[in-house]
C-alpha positions as CSV (number, residue, x, y, z in Angstrom):
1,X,0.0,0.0,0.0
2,X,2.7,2.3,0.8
3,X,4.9,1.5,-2.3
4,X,1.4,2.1,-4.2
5,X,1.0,5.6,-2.6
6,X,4.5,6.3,-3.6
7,X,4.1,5.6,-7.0
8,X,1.3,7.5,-7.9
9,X,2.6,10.3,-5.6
10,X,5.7,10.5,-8.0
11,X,3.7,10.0,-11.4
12,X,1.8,13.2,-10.7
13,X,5.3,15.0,-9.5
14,X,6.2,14.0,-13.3
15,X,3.2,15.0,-14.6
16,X,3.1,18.1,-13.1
17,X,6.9,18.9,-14.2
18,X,6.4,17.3,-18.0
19,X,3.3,19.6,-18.1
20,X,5.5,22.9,-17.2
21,X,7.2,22.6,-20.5
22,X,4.2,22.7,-22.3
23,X,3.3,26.0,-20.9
24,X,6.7,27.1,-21.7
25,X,6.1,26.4,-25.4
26,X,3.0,28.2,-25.7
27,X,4.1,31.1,-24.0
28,X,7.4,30.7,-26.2
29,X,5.3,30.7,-29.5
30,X,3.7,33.7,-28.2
31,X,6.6,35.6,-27.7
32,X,7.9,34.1,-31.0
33,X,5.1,35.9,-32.6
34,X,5.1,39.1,-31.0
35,X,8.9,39.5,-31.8
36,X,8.4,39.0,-35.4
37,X,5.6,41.5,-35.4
38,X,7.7,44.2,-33.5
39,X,10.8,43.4,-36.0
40,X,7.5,43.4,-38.9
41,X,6.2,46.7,-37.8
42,X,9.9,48.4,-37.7
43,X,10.4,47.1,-41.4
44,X,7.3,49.1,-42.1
45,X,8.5,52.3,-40.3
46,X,12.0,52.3,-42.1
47,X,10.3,51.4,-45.2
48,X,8.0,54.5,-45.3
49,X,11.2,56.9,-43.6
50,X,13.4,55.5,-46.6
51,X,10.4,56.7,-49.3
52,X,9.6,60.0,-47.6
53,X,13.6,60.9,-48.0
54,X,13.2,59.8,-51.5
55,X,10.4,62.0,-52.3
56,X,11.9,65.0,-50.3
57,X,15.3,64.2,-52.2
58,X,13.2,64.8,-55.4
59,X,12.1,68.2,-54.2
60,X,15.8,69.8,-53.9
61,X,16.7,68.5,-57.0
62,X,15.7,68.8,-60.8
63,X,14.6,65.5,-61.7
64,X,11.7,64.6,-64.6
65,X,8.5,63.4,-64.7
66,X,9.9,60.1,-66.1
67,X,12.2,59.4,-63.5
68,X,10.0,60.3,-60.8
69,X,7.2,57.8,-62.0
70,X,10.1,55.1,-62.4
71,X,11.2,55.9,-58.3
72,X,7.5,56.0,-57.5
73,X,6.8,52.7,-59.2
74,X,10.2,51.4,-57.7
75,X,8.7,52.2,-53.9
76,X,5.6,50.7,-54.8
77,X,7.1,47.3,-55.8
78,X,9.9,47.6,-52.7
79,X,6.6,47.9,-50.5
80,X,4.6,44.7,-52.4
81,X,7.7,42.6,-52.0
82,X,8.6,43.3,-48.2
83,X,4.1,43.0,-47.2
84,X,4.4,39.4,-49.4
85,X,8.0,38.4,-47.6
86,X,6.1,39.5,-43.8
87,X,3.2,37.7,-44.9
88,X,5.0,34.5,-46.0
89,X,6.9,34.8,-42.7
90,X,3.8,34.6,-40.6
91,X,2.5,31.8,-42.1
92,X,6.0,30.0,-41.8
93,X,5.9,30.9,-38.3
94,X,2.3,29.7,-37.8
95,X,3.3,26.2,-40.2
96,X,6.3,25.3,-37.5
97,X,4.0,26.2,-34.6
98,X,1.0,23.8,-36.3
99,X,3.7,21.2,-36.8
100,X,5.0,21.2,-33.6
101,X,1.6,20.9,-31.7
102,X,0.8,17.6,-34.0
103,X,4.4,16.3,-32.7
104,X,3.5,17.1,-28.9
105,X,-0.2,15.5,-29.7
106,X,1.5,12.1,-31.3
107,X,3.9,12.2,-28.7
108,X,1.1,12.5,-25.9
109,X,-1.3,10.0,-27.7
């Protein structure tokens, strides 16, 4: 009987300490995500500071119409290109996390 209570005693200790980890993980992915989004978001500042120095550039200088619409059209792409690599980032970020949660659920099951 007292061997028994032992036991059980220690299998909830290690359920309790494999179930800390777990928690970790979560709050890991979370701060995962919030990072990327704070490194996303500065992207997005520097991106729009870099065009507004463009366009002010273009006011001190003469510069024509044609070269102004190929810069315009240049920001425009810069700014498709970095939404499309943020995007794709997220979803990478959110594909690992998806992955890893199946693991954890094999692994449990």
């Amino acid at each position: 009987m007292r061997n028994l209570l032992i036991l059980m005693v220690a299998t909830l200790c290690l359920g309790f300490s494999l179930a800390r980890p777990v928690r970790a993980q979560n709050s890991n992915r979370s701060e995962q995500l919030k990072q990327l989004k704070i490194r996303q978001k500065l992207e997005r500042k520097n991106l729009k500071v870099q065009e507004k120095n463009r366009r002010q550039s273009f006011k001190h200088q003469p510069i024509s119409k044609a070269a102004r619409l190929q810069a315009k059209h240049q920001m425009q792409r810069e700014r498709r290109e970095m939404r499309e690599k943020q995007r794709d980032e997220r979803q990478d970020l959110k594909d690992s996390q998806r992955a890893l949660t199946e693991r954890q659920r094999a692994y449990g099951q």
